[in-house]
C-alpha positions as CSV (number, residue, x, y, z in Angstrom):
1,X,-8.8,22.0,4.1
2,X,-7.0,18.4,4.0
3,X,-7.4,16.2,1.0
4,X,-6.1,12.9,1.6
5,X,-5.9,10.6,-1.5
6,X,-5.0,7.2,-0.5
7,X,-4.3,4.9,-3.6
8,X,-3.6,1.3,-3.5
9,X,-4.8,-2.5,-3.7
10,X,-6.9,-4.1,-0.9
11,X,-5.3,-3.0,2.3
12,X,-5.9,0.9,1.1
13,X,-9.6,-0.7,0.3
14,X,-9.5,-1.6,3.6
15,X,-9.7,-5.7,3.6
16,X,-9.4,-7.0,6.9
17,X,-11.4,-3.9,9.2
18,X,-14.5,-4.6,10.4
19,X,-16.4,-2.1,8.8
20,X,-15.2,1.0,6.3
21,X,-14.7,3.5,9.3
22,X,-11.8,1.2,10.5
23,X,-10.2,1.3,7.2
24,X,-6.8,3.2,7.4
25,X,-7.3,6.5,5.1
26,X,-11.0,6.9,6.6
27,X,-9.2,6.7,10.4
28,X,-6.6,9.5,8.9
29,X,-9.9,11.6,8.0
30,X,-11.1,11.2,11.1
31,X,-7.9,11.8,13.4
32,X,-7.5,15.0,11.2
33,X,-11.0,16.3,12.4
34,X,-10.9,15.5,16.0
35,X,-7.4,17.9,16.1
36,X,-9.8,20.6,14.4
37,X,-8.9,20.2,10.9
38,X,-11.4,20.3,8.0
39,X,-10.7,16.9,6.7
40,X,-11.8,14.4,3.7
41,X,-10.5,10.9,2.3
42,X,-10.9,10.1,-1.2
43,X,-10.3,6.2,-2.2
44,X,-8.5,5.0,-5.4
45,X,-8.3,1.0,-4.8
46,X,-9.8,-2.1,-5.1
47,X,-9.2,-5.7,-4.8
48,X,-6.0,-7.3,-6.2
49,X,-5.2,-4.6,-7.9
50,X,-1.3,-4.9,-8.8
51,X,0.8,-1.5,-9.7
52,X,-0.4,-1.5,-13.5
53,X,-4.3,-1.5,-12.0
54,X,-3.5,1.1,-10.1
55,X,-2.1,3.0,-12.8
56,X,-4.9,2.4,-15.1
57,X,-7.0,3.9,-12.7
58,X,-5.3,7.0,-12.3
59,X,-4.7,7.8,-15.7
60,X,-8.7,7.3,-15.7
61,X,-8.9,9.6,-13.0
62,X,-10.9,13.4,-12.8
63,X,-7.6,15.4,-13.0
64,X,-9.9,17.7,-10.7
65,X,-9.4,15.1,-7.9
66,X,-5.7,15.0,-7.9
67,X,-5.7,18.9,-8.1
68,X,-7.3,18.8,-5.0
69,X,-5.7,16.9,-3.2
70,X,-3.0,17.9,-0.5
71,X,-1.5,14.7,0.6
72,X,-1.2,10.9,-1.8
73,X,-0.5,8.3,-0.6
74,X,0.4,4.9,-2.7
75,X,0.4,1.6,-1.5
76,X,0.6,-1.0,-3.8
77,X,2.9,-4.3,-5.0
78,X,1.5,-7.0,-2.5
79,X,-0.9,-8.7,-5.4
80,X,2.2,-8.1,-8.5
81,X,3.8,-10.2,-5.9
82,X,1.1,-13.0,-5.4
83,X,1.1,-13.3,-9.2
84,X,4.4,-13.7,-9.9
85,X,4.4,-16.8,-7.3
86,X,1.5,-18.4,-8.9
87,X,2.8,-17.8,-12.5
88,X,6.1,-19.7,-10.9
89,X,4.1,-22.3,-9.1
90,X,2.8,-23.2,-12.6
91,X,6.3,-23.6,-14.1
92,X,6.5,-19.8,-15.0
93,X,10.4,-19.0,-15.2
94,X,12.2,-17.8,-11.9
95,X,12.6,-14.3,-14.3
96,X,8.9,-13.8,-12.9
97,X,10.1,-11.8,-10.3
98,X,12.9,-9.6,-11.7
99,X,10.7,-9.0,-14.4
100,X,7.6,-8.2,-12.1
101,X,10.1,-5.8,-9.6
102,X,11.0,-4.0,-13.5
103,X,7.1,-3.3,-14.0
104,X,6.5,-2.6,-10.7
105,X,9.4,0.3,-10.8
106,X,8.0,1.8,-14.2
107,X,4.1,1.7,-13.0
108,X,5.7,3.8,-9.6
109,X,7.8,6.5,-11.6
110,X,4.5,6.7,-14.3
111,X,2.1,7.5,-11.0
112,X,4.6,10.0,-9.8
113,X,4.9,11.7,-12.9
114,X,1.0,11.6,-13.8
115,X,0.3,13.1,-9.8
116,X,2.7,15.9,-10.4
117,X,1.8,16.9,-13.3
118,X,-1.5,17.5,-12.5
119,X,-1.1,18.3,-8.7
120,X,1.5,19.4,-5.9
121,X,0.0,17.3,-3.6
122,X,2.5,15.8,-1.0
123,X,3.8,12.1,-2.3
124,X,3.7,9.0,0.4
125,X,5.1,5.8,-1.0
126,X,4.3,3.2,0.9
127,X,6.7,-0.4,1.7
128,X,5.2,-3.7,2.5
129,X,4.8,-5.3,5.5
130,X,5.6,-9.3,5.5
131,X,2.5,-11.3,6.4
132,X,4.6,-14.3,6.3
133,X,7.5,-13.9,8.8
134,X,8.4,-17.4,9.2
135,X,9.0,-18.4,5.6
136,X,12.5,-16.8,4.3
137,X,11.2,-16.9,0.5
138,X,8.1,-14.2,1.4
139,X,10.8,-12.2,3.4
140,X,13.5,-12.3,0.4
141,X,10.3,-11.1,-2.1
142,X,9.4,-8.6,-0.1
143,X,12.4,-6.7,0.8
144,X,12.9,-6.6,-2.9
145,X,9.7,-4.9,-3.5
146,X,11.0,-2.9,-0.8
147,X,14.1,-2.0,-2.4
148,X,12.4,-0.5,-5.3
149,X,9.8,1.4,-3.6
150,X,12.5,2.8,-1.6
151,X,14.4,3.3,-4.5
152,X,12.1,5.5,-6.3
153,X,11.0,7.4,-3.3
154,X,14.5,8.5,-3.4
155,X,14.7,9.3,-7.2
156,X,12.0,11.2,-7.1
157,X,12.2,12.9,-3.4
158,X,8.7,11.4,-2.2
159,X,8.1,10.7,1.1
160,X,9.0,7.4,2.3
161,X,6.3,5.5,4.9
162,X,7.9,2.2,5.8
163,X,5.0,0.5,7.0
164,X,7.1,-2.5,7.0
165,X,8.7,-1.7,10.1
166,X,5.8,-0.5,12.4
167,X,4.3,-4.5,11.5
168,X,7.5,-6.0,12.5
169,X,7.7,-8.6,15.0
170,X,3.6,-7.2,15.7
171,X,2.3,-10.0,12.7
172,X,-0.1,-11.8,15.2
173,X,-1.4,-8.7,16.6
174,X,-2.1,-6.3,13.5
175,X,-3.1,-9.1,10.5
176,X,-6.8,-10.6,10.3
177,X,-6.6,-14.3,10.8
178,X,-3.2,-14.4,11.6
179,X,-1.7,-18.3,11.6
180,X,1.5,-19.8,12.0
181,X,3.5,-16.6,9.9
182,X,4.2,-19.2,7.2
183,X,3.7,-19.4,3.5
184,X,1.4,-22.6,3.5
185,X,-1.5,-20.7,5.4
186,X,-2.4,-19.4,2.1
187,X,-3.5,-22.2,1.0
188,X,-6.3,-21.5,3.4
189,X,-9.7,-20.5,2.5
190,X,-9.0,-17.0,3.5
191,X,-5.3,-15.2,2.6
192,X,-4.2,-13.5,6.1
193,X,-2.3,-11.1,4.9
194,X,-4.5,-7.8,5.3
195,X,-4.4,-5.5,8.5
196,X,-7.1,-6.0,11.2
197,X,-8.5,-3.0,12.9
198,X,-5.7,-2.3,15.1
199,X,-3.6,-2.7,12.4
200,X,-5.7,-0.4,10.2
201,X,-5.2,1.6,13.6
202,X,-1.2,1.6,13.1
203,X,-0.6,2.4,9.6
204,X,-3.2,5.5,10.1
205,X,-0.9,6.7,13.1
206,X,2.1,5.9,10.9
207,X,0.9,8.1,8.3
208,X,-0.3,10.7,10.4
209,X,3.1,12.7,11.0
210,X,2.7,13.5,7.3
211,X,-0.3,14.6,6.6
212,X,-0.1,16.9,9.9
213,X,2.3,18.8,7.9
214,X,-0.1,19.9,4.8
């Protein structure tokens, strides 16, 4: 039996599908089954959730659920990112970010710890992709966030999914109301930054190779 935890912010809550059967970790579920597996997804995400929600939440967590679970993934940084720029759009101190990327690092190597401990449940950390590709300030941000994911999947010898690359150059294709790839189209009404159903569709088959091996 495969017991895929997926853990994250809003694209792991599936913002952006049409409905919840499009969502990324219930298409893994379901991918699973149709190759004859005995398959479930469990959910730990909400909403702009940044790393320190998510860690709250798993602390709070039914240790019996992490036991369980034979492959985690963790997917999360997009909204420490979206506060930091607000906190700088309202004079906040360019420090904002180095200090955010510092937090972020400690809430990762906190949520590996707390999963091992209780669980040997395979580890997927997860990069972000760049909603933005036109404006050079979201793809500076971003690869930082990068670097430390990628960083601590190192340091810890988790898996690495870098879902960064399989939305490259595909932005207009994979992200729900995709504009002009530029910074001011958040300003909109509606942020589009989260995966439609194809790309729900992507980062499921990106993810895929690893839970195959549980």
């Amino acid at each position: 039996m495969i017991v895929y935890t997926a853990m994250g912010d809003s694209i792991t809550h599936g913002l952006g599908a049409t409905c919840p059967a499009q969502a990324y970790p219930q298409r893994i579920a379901g991918m699973l089954r149709s190759r004859h597996r005995h398959a479930c997804s469990q959910v730990v995400a909400n909403s702009g959730w940044t790393s320190t929600d998510l860690l709250h939440a798993l602390l709070d967590l039914d240790p019996i659920q992490l036991r369980n679970s034979t492959a985690t993934s963790v997917w999360v940084g997009g909204d420490n990112l979206v506060l930091a720029g607000l906190s700088m759009l309202s004079g906040a101190d360019k420090r904002m970010i180095p200090d955010m990327l510092s937090r972020y690092q400690r809430d990762l190597t906190v949520m590996i710890k707390t999963i091992r401990r209780v669980s040997r449940t395979t580890i997927v950390l997860c990069t972000q992709y760049n909603p933005f590709p036109k404006s050079a300030i979201a793809a500076e941000a971003i690869a930082a966030l990068n670097g430390v994911t990628m960083q601590a999947a190192r340091h810890h010898h988790v898996i690495l999914a870098p879902a960064h690359r399989w939305f490259e150059g595909r932005q207009p294709q994979l992200i729900a109301g995709y504009r002009s790839g530029r910074l001011e189209d958040a300003q909109g009404r509606s942020l589009p930054v989260h995966p439609n159903d194809l790309g729900h569709q992507v980062i499921a088959q990106g993810l895929m190779p690893f839970m195959m091996n549980q």
